[in-house]
PDB file of N, CA, C and O in Angstrom:
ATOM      1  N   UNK A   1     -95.767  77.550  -8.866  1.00  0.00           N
ATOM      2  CA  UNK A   1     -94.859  76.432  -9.011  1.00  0.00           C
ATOM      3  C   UNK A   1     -95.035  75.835 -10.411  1.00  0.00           C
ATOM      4  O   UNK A   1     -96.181  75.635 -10.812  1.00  0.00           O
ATOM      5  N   UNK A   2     -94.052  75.556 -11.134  1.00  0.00           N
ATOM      6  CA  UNK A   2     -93.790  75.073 -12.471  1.00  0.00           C
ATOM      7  C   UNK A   2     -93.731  73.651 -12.317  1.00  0.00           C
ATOM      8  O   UNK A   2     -93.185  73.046 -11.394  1.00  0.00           O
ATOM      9  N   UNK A   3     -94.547  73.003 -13.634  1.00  0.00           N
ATOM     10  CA  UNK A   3     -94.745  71.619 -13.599  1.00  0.00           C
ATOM     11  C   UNK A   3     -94.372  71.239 -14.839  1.00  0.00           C
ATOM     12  O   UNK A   3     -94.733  71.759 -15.895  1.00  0.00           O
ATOM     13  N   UNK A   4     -93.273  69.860 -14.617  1.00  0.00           N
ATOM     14  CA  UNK A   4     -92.856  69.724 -16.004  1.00  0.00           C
ATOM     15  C   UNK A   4     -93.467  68.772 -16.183  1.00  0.00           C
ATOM     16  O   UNK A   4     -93.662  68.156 -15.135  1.00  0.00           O
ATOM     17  N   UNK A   5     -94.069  68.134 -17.424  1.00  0.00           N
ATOM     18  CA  UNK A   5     -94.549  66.742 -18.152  1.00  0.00           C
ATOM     19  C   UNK A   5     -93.504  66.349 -19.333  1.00  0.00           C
ATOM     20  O   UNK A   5     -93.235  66.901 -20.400  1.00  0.00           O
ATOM     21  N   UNK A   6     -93.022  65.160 -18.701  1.00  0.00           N
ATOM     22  CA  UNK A   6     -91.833  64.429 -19.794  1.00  0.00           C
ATOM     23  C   UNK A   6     -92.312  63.202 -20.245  1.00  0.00           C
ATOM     24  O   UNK A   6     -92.829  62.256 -19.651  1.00  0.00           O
ATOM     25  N   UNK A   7     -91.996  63.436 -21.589  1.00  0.00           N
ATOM     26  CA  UNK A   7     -92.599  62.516 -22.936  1.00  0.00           C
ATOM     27  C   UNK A   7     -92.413  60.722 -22.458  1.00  0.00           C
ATOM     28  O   UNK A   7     -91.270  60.277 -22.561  1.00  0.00           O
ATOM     29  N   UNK A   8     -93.400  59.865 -22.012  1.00  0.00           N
ATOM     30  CA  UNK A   8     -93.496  58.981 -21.526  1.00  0.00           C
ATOM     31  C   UNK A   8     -92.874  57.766 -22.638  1.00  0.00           C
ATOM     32  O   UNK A   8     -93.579  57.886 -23.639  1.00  0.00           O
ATOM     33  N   UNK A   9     -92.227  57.061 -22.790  1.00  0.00           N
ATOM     34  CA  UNK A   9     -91.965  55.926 -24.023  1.00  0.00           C
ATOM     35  C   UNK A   9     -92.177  54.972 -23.469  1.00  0.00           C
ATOM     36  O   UNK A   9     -91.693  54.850 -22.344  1.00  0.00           O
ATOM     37  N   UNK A  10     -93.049  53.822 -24.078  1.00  0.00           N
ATOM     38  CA  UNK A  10     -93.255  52.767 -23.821  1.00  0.00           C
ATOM     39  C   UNK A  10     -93.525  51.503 -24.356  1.00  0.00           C
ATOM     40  O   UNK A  10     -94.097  51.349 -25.435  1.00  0.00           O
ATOM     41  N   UNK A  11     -93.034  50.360 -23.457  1.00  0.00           N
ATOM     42  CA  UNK A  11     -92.319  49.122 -24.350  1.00  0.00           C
ATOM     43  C   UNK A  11     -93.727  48.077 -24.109  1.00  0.00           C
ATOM     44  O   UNK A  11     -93.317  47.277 -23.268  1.00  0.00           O
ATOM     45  N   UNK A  12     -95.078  47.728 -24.417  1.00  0.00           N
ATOM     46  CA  UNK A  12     -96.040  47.175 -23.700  1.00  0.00           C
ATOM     47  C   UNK A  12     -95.869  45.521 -24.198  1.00  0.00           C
ATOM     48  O   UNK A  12     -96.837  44.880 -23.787  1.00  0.00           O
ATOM     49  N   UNK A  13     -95.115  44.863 -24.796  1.00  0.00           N
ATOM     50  CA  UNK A  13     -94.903  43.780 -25.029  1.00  0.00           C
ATOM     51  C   UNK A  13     -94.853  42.615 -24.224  1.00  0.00           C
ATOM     52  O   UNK A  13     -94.864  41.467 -24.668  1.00  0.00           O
ATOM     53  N   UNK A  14     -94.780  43.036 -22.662  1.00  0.00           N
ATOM     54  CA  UNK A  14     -94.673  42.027 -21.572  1.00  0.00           C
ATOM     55  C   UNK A  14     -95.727  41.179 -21.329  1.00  0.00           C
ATOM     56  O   UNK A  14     -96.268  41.195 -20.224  1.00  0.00           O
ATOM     57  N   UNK A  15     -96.131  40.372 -22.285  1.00  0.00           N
ATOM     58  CA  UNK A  15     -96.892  39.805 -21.930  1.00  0.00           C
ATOM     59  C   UNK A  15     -96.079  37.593 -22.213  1.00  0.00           C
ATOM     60  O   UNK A  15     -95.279  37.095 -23.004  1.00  0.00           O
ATOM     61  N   UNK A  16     -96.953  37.017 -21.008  1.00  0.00           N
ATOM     62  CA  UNK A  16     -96.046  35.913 -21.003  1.00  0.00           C
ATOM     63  C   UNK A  16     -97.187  34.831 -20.601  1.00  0.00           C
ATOM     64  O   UNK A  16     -97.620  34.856 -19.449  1.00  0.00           O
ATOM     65  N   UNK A  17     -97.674  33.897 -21.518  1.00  0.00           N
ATOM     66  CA  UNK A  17     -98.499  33.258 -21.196  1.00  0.00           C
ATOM     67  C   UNK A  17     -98.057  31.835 -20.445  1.00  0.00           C
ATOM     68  O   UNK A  17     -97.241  31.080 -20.974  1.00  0.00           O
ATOM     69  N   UNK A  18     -98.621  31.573 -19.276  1.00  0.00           N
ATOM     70  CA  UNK A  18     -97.857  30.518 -18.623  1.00  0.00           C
ATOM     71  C   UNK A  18     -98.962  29.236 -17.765  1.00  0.00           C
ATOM     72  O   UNK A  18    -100.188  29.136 -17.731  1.00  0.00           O
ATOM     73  N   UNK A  19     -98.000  28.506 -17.232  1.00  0.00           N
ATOM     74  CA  UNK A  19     -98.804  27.402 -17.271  1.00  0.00           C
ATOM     75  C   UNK A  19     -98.899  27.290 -15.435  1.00  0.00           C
ATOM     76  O   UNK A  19     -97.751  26.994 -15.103  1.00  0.00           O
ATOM     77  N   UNK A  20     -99.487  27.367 -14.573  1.00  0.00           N
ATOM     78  CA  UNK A  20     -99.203  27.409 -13.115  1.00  0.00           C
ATOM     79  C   UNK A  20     -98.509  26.068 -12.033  1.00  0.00           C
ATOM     80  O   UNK A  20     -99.187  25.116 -11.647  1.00  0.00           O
ATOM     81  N   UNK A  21     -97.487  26.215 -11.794  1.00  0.00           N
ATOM     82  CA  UNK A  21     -96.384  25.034 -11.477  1.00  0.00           C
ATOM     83  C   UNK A  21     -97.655  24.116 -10.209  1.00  0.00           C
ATOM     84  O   UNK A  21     -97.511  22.930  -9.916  1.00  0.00           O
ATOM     85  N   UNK A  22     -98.343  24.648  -9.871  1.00  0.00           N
ATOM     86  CA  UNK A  22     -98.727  24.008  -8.678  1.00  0.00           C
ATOM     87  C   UNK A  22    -100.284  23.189  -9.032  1.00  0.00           C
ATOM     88  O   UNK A  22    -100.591  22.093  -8.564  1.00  0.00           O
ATOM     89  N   UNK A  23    -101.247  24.117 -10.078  1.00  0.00           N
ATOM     90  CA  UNK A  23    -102.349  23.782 -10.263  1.00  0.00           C
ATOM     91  C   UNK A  23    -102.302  22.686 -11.720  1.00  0.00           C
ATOM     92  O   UNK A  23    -102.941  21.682 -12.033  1.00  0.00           O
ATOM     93  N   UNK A  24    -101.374  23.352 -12.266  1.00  0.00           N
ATOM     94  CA  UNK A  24    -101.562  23.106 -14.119  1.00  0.00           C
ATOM     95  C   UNK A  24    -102.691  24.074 -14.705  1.00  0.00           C
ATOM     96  O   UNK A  24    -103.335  23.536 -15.606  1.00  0.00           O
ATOM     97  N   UNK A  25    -103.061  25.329 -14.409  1.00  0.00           N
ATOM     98  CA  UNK A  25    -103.879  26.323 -15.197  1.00  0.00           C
ATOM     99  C   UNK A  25    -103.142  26.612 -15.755  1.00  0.00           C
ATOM    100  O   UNK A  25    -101.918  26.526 -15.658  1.00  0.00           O
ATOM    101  N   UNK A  26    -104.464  27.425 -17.160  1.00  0.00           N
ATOM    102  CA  UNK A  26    -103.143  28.098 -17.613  1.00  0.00           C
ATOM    103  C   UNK A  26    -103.664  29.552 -17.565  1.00  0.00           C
ATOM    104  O   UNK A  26    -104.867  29.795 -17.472  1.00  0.00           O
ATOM    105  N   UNK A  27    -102.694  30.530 -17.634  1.00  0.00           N
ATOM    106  CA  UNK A  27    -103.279  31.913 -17.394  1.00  0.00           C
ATOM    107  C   UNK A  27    -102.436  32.934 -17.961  1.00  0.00           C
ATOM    108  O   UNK A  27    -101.566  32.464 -18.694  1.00  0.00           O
ATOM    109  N   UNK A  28    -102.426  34.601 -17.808  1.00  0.00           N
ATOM    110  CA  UNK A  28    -101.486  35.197 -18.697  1.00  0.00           C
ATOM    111  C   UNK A  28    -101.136  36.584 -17.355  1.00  0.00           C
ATOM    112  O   UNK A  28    -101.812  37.012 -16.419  1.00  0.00           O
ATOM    113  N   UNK A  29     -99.987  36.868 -17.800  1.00  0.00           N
ATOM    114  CA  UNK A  29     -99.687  37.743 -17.153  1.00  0.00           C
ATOM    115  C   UNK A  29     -99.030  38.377 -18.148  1.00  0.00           C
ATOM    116  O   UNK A  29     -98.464  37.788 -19.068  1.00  0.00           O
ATOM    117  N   UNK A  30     -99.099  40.193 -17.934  1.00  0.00           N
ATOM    118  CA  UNK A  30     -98.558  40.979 -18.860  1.00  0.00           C
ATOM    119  C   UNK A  30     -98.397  42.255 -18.177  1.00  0.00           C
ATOM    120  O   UNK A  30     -99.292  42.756 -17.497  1.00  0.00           O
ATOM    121  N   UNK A  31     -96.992  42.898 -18.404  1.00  0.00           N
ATOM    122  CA  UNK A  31     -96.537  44.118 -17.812  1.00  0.00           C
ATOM    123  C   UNK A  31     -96.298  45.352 -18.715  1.00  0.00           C
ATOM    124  O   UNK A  31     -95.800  44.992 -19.782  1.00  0.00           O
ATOM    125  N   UNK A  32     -96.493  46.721 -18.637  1.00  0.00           N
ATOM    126  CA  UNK A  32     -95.839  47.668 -19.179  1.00  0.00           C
ATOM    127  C   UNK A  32     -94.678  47.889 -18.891  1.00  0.00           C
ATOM    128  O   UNK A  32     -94.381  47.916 -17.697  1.00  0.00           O
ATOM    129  N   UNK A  33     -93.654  48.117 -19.913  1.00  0.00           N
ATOM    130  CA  UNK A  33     -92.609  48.795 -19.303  1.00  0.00           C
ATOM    131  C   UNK A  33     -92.227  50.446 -19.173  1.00  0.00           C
ATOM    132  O   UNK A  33     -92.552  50.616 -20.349  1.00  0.00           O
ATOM    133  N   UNK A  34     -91.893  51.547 -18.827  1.00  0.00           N
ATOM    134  CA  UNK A  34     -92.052  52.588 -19.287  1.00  0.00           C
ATOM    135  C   UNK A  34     -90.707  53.101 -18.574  1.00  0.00           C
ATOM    136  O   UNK A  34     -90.218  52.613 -17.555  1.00  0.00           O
ATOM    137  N   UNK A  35     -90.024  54.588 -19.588  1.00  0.00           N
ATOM    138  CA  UNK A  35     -89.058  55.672 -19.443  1.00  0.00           C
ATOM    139  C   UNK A  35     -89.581  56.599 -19.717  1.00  0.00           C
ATOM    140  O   UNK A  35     -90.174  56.760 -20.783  1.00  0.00           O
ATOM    141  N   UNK A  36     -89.487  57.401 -18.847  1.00  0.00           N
ATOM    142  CA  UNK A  36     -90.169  59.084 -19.698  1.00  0.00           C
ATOM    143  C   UNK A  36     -88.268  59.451 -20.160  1.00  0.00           C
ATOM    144  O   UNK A  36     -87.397  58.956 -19.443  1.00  0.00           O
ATOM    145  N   UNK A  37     -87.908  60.257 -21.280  1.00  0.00           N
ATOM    146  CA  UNK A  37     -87.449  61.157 -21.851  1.00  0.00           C
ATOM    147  C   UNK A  37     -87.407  62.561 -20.978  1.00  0.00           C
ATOM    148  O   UNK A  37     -88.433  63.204 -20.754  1.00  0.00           O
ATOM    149  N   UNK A  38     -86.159  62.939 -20.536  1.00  0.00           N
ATOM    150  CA  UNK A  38     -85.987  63.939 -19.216  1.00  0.00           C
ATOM    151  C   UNK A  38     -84.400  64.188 -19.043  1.00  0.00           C
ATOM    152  O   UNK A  38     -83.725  63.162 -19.121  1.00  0.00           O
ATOM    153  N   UNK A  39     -83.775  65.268 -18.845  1.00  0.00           N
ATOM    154  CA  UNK A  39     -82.760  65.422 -18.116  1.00  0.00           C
ATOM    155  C   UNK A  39     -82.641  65.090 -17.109  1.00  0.00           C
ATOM    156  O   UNK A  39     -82.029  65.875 -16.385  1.00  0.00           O
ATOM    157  N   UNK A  40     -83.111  63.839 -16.504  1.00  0.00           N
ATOM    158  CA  UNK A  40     -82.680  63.189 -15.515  1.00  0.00           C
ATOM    159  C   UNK A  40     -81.765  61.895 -15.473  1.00  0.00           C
ATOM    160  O   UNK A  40     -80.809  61.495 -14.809  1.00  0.00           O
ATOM    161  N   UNK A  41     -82.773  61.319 -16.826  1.00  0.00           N
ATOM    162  CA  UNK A  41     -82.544  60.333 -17.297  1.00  0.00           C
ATOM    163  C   UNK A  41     -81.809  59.330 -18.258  1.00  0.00           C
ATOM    164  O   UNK A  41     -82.189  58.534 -19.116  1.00  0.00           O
ATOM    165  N   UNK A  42     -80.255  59.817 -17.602  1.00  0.00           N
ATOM    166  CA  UNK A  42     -78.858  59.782 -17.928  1.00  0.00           C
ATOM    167  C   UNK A  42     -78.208  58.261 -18.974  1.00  0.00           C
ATOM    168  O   UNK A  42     -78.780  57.224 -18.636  1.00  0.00           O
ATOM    169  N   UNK A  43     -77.696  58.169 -19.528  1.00  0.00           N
ATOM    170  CA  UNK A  43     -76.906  57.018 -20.266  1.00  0.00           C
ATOM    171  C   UNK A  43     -75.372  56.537 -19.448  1.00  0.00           C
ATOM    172  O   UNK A  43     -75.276  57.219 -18.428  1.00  0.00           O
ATOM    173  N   UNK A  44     -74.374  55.743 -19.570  1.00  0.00           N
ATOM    174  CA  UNK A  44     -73.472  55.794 -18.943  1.00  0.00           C
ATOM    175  C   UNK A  44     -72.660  56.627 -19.188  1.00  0.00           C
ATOM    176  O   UNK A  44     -71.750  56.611 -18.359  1.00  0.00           O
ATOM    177  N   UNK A  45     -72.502  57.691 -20.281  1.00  0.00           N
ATOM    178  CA  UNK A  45     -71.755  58.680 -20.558  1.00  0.00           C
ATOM    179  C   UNK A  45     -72.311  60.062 -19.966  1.00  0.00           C
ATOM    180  O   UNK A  45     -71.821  61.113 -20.379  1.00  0.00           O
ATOM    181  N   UNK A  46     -73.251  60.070 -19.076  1.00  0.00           N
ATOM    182  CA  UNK A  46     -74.038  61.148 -18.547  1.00  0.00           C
ATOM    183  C   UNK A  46     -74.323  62.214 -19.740  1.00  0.00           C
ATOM    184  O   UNK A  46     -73.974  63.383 -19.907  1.00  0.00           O
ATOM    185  N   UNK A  47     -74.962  61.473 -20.355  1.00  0.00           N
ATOM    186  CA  UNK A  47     -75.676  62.920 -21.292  1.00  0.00           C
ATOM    187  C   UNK A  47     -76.975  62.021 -21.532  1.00  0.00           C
ATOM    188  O   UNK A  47     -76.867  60.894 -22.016  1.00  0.00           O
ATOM    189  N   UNK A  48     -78.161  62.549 -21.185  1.00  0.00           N
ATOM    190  CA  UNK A  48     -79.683  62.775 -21.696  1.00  0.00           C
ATOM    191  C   UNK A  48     -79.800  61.276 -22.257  1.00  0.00           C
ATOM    192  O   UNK A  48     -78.821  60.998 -22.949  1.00  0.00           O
ATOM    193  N   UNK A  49     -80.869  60.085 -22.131  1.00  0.00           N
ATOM    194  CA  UNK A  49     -80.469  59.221 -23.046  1.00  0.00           C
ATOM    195  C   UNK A  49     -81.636  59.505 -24.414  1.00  0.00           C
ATOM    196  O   UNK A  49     -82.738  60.025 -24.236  1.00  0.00           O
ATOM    197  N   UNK A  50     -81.138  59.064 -25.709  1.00  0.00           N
ATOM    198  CA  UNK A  50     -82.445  59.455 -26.648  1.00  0.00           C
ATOM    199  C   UNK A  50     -83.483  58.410 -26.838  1.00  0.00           C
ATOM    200  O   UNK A  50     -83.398  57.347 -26.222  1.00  0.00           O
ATOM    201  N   UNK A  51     -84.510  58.668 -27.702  1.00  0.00           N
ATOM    202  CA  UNK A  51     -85.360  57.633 -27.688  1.00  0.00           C
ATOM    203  C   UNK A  51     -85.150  56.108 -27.854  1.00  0.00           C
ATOM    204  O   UNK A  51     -85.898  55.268 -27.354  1.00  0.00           O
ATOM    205  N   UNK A  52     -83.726  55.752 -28.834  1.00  0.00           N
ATOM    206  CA  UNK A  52     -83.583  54.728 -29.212  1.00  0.00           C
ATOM    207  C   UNK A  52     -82.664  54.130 -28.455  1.00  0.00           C
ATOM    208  O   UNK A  52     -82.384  52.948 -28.654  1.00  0.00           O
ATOM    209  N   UNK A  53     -81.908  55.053 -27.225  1.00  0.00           N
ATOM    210  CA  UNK A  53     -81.526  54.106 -26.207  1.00  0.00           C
ATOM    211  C   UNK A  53     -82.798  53.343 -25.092  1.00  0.00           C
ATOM    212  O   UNK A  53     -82.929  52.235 -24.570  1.00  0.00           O
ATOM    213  N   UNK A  54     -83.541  54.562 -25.099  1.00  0.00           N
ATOM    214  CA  UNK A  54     -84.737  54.207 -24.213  1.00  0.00           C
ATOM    215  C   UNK A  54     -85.193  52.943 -24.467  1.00  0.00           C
ATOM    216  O   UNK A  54     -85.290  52.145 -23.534  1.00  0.00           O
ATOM    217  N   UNK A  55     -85.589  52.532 -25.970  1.00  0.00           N
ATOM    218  CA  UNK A  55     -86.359  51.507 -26.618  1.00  0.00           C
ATOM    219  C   UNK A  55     -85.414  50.503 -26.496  1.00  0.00           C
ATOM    220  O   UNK A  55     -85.898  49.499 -25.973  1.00  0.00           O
ATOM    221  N   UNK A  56     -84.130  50.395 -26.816  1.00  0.00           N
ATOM    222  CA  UNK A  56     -83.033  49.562 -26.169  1.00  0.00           C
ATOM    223  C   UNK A  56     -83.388  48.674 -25.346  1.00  0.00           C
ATOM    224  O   UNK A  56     -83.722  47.518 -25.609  1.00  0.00           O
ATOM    225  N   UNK A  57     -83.301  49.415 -23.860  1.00  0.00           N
ATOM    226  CA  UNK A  57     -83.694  49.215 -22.998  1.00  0.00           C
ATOM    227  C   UNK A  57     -85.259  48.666 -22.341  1.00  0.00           C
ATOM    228  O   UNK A  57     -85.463  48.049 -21.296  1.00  0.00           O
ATOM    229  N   UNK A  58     -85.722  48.893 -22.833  1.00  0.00           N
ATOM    230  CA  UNK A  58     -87.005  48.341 -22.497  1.00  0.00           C
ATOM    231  C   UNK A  58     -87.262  47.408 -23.113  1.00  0.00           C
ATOM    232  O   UNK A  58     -87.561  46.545 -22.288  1.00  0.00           O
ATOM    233  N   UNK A  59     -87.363  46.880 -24.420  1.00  0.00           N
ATOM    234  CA  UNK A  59     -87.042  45.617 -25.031  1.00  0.00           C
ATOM    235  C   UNK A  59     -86.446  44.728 -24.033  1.00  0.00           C
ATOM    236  O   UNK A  59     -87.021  43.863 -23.372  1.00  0.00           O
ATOM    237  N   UNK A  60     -84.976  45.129 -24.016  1.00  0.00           N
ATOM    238  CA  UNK A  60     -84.460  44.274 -23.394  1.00  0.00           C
ATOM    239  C   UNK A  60     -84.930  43.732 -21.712  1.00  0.00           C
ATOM    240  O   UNK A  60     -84.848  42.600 -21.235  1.00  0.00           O
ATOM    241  N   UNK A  61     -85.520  45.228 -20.971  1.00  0.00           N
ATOM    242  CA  UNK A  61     -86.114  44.693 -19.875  1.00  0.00           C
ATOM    243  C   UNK A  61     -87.429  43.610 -19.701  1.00  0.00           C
ATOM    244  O   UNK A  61     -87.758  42.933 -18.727  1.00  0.00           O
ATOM    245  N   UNK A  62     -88.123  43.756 -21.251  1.00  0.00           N
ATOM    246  CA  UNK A  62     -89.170  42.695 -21.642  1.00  0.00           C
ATOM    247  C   UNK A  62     -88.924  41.506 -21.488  1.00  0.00           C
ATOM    248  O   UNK A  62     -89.472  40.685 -20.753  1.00  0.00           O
ATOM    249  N   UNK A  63     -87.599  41.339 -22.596  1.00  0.00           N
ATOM    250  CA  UNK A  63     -87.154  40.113 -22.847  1.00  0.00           C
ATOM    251  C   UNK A  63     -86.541  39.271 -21.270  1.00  0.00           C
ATOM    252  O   UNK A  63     -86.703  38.064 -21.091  1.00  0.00           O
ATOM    253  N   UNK A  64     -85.972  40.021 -20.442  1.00  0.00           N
ATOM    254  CA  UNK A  64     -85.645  39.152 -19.609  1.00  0.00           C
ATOM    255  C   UNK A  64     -86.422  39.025 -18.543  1.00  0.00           C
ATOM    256  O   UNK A  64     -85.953  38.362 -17.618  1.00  0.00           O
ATOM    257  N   UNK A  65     -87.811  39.617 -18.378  1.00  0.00           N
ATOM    258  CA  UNK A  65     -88.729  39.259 -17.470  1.00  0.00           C
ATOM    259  C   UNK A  65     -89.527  38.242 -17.259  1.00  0.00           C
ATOM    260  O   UNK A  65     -90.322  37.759 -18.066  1.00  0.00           O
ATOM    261  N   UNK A  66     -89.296  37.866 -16.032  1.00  0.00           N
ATOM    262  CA  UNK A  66     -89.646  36.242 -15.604  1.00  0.00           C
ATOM    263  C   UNK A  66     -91.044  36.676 -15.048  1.00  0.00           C
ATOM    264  O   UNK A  66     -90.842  37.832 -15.422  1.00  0.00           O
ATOM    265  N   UNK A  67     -92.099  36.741 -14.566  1.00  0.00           N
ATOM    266  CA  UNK A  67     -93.245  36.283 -14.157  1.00  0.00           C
ATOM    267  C   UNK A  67     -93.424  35.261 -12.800  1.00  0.00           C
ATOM    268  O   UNK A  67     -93.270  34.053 -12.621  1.00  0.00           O
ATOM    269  N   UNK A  68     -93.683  35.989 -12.259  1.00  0.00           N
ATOM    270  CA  UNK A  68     -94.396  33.844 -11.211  1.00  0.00           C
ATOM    271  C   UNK A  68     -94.932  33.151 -11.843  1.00  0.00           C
ATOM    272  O   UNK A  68     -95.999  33.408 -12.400  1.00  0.00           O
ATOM    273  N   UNK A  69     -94.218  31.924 -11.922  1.00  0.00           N
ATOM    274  CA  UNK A  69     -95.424  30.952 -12.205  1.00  0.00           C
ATOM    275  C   UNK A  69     -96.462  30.234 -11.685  1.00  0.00           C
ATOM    276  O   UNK A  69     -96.678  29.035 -11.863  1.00  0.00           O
ATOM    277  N   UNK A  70     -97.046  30.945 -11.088  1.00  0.00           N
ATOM    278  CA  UNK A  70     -98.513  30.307  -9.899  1.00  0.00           C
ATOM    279  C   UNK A  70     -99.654  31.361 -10.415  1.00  0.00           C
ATOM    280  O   UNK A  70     -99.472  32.474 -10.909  1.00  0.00           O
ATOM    281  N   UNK A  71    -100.726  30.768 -10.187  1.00  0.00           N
ATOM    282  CA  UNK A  71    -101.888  31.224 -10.760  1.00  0.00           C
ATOM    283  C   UNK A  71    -102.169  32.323  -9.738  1.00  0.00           C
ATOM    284  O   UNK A  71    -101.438  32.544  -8.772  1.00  0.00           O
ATOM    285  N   UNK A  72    -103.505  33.127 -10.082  1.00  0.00           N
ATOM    286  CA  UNK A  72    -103.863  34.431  -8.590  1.00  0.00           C
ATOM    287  C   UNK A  72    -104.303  33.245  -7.044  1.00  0.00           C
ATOM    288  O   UNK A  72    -103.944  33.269  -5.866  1.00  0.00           O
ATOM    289  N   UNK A  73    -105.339  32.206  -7.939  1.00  0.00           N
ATOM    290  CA  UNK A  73    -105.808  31.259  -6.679  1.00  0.00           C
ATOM    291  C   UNK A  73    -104.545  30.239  -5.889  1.00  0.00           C
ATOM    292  O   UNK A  73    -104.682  29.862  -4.725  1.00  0.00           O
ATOM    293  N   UNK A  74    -103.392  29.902  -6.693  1.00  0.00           N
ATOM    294  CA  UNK A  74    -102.374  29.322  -5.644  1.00  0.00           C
ATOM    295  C   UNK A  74    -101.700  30.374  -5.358  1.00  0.00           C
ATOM    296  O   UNK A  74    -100.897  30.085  -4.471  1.00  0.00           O
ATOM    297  N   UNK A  75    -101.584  31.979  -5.812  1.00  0.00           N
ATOM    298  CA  UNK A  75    -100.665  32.419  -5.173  1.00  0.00           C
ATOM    299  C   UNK A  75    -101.448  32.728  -3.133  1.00  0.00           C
ATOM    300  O   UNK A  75    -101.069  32.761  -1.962  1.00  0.00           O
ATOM    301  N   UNK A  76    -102.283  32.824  -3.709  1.00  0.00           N
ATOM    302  CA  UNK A  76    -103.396  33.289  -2.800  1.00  0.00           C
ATOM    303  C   UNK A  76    -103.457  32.263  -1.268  1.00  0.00           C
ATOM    304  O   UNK A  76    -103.275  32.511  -0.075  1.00  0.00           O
ATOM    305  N   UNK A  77    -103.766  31.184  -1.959  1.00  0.00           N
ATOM    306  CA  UNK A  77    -103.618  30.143  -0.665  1.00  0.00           C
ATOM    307  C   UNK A  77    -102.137  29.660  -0.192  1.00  0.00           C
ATOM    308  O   UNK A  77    -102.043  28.684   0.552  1.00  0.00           O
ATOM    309  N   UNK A  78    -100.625  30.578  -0.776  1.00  0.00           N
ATOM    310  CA  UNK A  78     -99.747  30.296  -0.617  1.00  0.00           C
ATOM    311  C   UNK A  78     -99.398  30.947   0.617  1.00  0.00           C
ATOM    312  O   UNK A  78     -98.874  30.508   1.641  1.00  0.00           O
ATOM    313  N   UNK A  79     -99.892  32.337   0.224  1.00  0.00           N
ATOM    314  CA  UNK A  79     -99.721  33.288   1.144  1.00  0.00           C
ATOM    315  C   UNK A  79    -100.293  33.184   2.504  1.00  0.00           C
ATOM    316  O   UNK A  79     -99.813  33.701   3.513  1.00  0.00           O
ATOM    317  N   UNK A  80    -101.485  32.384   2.426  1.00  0.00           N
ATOM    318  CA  UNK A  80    -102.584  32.174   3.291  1.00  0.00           C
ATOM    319  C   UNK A  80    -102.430  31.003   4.382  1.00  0.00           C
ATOM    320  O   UNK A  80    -102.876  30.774   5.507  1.00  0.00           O
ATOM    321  N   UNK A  81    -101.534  30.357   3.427  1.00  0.00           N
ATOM    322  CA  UNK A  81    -101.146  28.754   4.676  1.00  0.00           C
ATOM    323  C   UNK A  81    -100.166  28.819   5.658  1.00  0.00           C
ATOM    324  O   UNK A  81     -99.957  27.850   6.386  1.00  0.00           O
TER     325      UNK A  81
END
């Protein structure tokens, strides 16, 4: 069986330092974003997308990512009450 490995691109900028609505801590949360590069991984014109749509895109999925704003210890006793 044949195994393909497709070229991973990635946007690691997600990071969002915030203040916790319930405690007043302050703390950080930060995400990767990632596309691998693949004939799967289509544009709206269905052809292949290239690297600099990829990067496009992930930027932009950076930029509009919201975070919770509750710390690990209020999310914790949120869940818990």
């Amino acid at each position: 069986m044949t195994t393909y490995v497709y070229e991973e691109i990635r946007w690691p900028s997600g990071v969002r330092k915030l203040k916790c609505r319930n405690c007043g801590r302050r703390f950080t949360r930060s995400r990767t974003f990632t596309q691998t590069i693949n004939p799967f991984n289509k544009n709206a014109a269905g052809q292949p997308k290239t690297r600099q749509e990829i990067y496009a895109e992930l930027k932009a999925e950076a930029n509009a990512w919201q975070p919770d704003d509750l710390c690990t210890t209020c999310a914790t006793e949120a869940r818990h009450a």
